[in-house]
N, C-alpha and C positions, 0 to 999 in steps of 0.2 A: 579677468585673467586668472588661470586655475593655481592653486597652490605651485604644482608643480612647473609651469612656465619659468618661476624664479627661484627653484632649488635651489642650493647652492652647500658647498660642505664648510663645515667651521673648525677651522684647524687652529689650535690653543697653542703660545710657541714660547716658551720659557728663556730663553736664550736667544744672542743674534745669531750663533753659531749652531742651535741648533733648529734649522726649516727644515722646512718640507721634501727641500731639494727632488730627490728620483719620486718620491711619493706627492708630488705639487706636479711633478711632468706627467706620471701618468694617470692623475686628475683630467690635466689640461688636455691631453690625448682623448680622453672618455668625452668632455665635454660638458666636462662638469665646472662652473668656476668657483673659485675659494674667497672665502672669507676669513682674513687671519685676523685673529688676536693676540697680538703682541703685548705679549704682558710684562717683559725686558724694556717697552719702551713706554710701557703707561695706562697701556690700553688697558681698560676696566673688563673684566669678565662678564659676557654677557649672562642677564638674568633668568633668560630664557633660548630657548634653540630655533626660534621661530617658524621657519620653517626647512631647515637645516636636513639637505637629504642623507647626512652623515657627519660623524663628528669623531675628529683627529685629536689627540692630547700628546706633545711631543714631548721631549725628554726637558732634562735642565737638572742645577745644581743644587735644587732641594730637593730634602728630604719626604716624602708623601707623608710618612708619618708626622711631620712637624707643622706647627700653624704657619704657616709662610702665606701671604698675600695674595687672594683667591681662590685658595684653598678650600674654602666653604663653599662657594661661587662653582666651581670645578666638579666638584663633586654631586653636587644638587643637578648638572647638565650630566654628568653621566649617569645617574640615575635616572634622570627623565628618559634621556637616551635607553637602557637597555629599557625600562619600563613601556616604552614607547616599540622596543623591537628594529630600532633602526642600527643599522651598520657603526660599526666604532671599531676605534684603531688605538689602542695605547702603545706608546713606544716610550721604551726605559720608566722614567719617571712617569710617563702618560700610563704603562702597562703598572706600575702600582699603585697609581690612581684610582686605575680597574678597580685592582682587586680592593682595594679599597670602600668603593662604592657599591660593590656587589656583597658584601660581607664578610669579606675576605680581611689579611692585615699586614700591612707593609710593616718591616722592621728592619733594622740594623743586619747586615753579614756578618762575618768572618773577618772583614776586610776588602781590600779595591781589588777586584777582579778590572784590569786593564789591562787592554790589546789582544791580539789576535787568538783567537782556541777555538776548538771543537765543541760542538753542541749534534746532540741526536734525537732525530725524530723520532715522537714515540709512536705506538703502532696505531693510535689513532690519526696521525696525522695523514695517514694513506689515504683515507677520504675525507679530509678536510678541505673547503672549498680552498686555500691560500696557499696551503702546503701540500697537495695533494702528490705533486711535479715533484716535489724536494727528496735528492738524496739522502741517504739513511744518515750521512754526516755533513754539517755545513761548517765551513771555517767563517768564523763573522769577528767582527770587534766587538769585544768588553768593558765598557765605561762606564764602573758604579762599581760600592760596596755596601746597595742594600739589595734587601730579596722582599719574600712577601711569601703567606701564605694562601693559598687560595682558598676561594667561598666555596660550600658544598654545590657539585653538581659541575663545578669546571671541568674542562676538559685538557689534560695536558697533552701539550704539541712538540714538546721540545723540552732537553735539557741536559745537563754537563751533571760533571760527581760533586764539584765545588758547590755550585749552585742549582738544584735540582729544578726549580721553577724557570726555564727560559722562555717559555711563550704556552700560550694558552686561550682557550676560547670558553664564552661564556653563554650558554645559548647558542643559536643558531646566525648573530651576528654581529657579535663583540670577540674581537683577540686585542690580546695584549704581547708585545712582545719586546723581553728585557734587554738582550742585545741590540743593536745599530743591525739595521738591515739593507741600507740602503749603500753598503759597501761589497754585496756579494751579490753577484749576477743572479743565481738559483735562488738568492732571498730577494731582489730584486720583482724577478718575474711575481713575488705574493705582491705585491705594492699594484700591476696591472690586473691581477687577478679581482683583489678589493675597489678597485676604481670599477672595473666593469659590471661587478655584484652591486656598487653604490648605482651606476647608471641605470642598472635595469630594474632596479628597487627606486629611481627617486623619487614617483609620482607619488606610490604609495606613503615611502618613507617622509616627505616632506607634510603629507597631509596626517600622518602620525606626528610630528612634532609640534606640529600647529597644535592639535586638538588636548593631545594630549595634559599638558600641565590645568588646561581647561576643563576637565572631566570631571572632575570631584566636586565643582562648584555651578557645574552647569544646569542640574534642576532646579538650584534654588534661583541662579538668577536669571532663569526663564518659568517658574513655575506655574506666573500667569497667565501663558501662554497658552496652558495645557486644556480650557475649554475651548479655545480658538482652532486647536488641531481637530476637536472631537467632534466641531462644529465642517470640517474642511470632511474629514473623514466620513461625514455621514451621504455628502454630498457623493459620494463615488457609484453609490449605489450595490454596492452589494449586499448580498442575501444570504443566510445561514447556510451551513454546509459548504462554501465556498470556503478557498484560497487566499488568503491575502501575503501579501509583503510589502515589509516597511526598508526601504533599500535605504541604508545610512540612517539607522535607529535612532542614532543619538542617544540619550536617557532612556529611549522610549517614549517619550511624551503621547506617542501616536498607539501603542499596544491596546492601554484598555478600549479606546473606540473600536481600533478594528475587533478585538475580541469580540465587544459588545455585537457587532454587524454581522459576523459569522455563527457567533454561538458557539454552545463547546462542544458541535458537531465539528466545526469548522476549522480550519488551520491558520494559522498566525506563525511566519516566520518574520525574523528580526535579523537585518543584514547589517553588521558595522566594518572598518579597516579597523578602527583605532581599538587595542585591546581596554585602555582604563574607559574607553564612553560603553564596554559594555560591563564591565565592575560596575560603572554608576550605575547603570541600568539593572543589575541583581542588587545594587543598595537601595533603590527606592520600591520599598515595603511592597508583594505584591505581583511585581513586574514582571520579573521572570518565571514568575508561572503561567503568564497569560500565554507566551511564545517559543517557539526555539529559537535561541539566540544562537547565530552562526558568526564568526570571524571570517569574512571574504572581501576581495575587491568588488566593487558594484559594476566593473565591466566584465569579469571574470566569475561569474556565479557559477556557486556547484550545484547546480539546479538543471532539472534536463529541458528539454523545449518543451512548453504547452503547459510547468508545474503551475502554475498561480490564477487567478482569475481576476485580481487585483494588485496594483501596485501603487502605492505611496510614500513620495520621495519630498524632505523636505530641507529645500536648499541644496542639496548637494550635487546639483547638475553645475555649479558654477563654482564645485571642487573638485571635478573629473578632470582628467587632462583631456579628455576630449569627447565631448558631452556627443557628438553626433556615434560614435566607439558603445559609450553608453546607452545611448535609447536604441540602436539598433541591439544590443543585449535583453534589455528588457524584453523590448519587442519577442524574441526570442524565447523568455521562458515564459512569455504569458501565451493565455490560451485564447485562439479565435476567440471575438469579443470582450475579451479583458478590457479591463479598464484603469488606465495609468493618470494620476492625478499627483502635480506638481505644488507644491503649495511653499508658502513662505506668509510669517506673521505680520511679514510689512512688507509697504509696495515696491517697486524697483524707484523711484523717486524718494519715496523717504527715505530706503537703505543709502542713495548716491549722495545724499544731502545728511546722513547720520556721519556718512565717511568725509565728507568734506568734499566728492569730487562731483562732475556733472552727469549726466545718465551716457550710458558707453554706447555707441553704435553697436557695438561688437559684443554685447551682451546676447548670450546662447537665450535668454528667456524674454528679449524682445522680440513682440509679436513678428515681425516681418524675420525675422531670422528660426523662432521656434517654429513656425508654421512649417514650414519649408524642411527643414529638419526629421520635424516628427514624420512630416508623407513622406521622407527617402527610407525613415526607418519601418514604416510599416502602421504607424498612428496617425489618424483623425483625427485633429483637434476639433471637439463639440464645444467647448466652452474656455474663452480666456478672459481673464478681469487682473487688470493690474491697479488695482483701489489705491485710496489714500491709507489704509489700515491692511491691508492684505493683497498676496499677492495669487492664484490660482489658476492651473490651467487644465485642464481635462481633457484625455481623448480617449479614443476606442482603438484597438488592436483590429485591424481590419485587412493585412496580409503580410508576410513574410519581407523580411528588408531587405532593402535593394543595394544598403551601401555595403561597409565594413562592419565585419563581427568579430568581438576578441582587441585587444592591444597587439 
């Protein structure tokens, strides 16, 4: 089952009185479901986002700047979060969190700004994915007397003379926003707006959060691994002056082999979703000069038809949301007789017995399911071996696909 199968958003909720309420309905509309953490009744903060295709921090009666309980917990998930590029939502307390987390500093007002007043959008917010709809003036509710300063590069969306900071965006998908919104129709409609950007973002964003908090530490605890790739990679056969791509780079474990195969006539690109596993990949000495490291989805490549003469993917057909979507992509930018080679450092029995469960019927990379696949997409399977120590399958690009192209 893909990352994306069991997205889900994780909405942080400080209070009983303050949910999700209109922003949980049009979640549940998108078809997204929730994960709350109730931290008014106990619930521990989670340590990580797992695979969380968005993540909610709602208001409440602390103060952001004070050590209040989860506090550290809180922050460390919104950083993972924007780090990660996935959708986020602060509300009140949750939006100076934000800022908090992004560099930004909550502090003390003036005093309690409570109940109803005017807040104005400012002129960025005419193209902003949430507020784009909103009139130049929204009447909302006011509950709080702290503010916050923003981190360099925010974008402000809204604000009042009292309190100039009322909502803001940080990146292209974290807002934070200081008033209650879910008390005004026109602010309302941003609550379906974000649900529908989480929806259409989950597959990605989910397999961002997974990976993410894991990057930094993934060469070293796979670094054994890396004659095992070079051993897989030679096996593809290609030849100098040729194409290759490593779709879902990881570290790059795989770059120096394919370099080595190509030579440095030849091209080497390096496909990741997750931005820190290609940070790790320019920290391990070396690596990013072997390739061009691009940021894309592996079903969605910016790559024309026919670029590649090689592709090498490892593991990540069984983190697509829909691996048949994927090979009929490849298929696509490789070039008559390409050559695509799946590979994995352990078999499908040792990985179903490392996780504890039995081997899946419905595994994309069991033979009687990959066969059949790869010929709708346009590949040959010449060789499969699913070892006790490795797992490999190889085919050849041998016509254009038959099923879906694209998500």
């Amino acid at each position: 089952m893909s990352l994306a199968a069991t997205a889900d958003v994780l909405i942080v909720e400080h209070a009983p009185q303050e949910g999700p309420y209109a922003m949980g309905t049009a979640l549940e509309a998108a078809g997204l479901p929730i994960r709350a953490c109730r931290t008014w009744a106990g619930d521990p903060v989670p340590d990580s986002l797992g695979g969380a295709a968005a993540l909610v921090v709602m208001g409440g009666p602390a103060a952001a700047y004070d050590d209040f309980p989860g506090r550290t917990e809180e922050l460390a998930l919104l950083r993972t979060a924007l780090e990660a590029e996935v959708p986020v939502l602060g509300i009140c307390l949750g939006a100076q969190l934000l800022a908090e987390a992004a560099g930004g500093r909550a502090r003390a007002g003036s005093g309690p700004q409570i109940g109803w007043g005017e807040v104005r959008t400012a002129p960025a917010a005419h193209t902003d994915p949430l507020f784009a709809d909103a009139p130049g003036q929204l009447t909302v509710l006011h509950w709080h007397g702290d503010t916050m300063d923003l981190p360099t590069g925010a974008t402000l969306l809204a604000s009042c003379d009292r309190y100039p900071v009322q909502a803001f965006r940080i990146g292209g998908s974290a807002w934070g926003v200081q008033f209650h919104l879910e008390v005004d129709k026109a602010a309302v409609d941003a609550f379906a707006r974000f649900a529908a950007l989480v929806a259409g973002r989950a597959a990605r964003s989910a397999t961002r959060t997974f990976f993410t908090p894991m990057a930094a530490a993934w060469e070293e605890r796979f670094a054994d691994d890396t004659p095992r790739y070079a051993a897989a990679v030679a096996r593809m056969g290609l030849r100098p002056g040729q194409r290759a791509l490593d779709v879902g780079c990881g570290s790059g474990r795989a770059l120096p082999a394919l370099r080595a195969e190509v030579g440095d006539e030849g091209v080497v690109l390096g496909v990741e979703l997750t931005p820190a596993m290609l940070t790790a990949t320019a920290a391990v000495e070396g690596r990013a000069s072997l390739a061009r490291l691009l940021m894309a989805d592996a079903c969605r490549l910016p790559l024309a038809a026919g670029a590649v003469d090689g592709i090498f993917s490892a593991g990540l057909i069984n983190h697509v949301p829909d691996p048949a979507v994927a090979l009929c992509e490849w298929a696509r930018v490789a070039a008559p007789g390409g050559v695509l080679l799946l590979y994995h450092p352990s078999g499908r029995a040792e990985r179903a017995a490392r996780h504890g469960r039995p081997l899946d019927p419905d595994d994309p990379l069991a033979e009687e399911n990959l066969r059949p696949a790869l010929h709708t997409a346009g590949w040959a399977l010449a060789r499969y071996e699913d070892a006790a120590r490795h797992f490999l399958a190889r085919a050849v690009r041998v016509r254009r696909c038959r099923g879906r192209r694209g998500l």
